[in-house]
N, C-alpha and C positions, 0 to 999 in steps of 0.2 A: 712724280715725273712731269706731270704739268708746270708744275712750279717754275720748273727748270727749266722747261721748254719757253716759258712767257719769261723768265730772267733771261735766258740768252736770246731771245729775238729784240727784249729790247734793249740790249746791249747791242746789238747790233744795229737799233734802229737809231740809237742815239750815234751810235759810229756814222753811221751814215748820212745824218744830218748835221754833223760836222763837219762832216766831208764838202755836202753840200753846200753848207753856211760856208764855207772858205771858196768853191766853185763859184758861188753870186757875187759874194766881195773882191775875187779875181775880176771876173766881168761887170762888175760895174765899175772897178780902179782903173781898168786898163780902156775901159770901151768911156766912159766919162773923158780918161786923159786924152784918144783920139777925137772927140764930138771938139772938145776947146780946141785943138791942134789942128783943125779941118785946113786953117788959110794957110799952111805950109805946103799944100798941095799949088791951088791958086792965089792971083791975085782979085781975081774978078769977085764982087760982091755977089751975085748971083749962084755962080758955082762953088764958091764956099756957102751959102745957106743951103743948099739942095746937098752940098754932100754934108753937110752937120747934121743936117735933118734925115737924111738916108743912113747915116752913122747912128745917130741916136735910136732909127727906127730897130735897128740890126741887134742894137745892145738891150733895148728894151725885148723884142723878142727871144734873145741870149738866156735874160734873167727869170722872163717867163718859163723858156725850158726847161733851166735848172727847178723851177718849180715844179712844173709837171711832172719832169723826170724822179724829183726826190717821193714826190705822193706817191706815186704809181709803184717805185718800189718801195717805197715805208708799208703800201698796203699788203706790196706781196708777200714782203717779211712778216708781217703780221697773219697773213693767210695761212704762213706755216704752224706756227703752235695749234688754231684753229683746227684744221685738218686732223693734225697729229691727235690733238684732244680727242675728236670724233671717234679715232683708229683707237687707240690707247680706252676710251673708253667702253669702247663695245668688246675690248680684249680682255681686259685684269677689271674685274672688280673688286675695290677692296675687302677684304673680311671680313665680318661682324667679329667685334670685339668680346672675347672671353662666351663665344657659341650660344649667346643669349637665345637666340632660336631653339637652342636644341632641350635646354632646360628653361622649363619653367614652373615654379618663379623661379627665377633666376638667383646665384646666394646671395646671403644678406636684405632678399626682398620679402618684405611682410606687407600682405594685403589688408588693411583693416576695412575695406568694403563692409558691410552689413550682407548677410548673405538671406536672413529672411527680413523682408520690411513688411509688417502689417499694421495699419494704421490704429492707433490708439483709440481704446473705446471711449465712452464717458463716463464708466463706472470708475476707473484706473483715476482717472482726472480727477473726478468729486473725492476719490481717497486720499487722494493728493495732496486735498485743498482742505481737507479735516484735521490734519495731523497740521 
């Protein structure tokens, strides 16, 4: 179920930064074409650089937003699975597989442990070393 919560949030997060990516490339095609078009307002050299300059201030502002705006909610979207995980895993936890807790050993498991280890003497050794 997590799984699917982290594939649909970032399906969603990639949707919405597309969205986004086409919102910045609107405002900077249309906010660029007004900064160059400013002297169709005036003729005066002064009041076209104060309004290209007060245009560009407005467009660069624009694109900043689209940025913060896109963060702000790519975080939230991402908040969701997070949470969900939290809730989801303090609810269902999964099973142990084939009740390994309940038997043991469990089938198919062979302990070859040694179950008495007592250290070899030196008589054992030297017979050892006869033959």
């Amino acid at each position: 179920m997590r799984r699917l919560l982290w594939i649909v949030a970032g399906t969603f997060v990639v949707l919405w930064s597309l969205l986004a990516w086409g919102a910045y490339g609107l405002i900077d095609l249309f906010g660029s074409t007004v900064v160059r078009h400013a002297d169709v307002v005036s003729n005066r050299p002064e009041t076209v650089e104060w309004l290209s300059w007060g245009l560009a201030a407005l467009r660069n502002l624009g694109l900043a937003a689209v940025v913060f705006v896109w963060g702000l909610v790519s975080l939230l979207i991402l908040a969701v699975p997070i949470l969900m995980s939290f809730v989801l895993g303090r609810a269902a936890r999964p099973a142990s597989p084939m009740g390994w807790q309940m038997d043991y050993p469990r089938p198919g498991y062979r302990d070859v442990t040694p179950t008495d280890i007592t250290p070899a003497s030196n008589e054992d050794q030297r017979r050892i070393e006869r033959h």
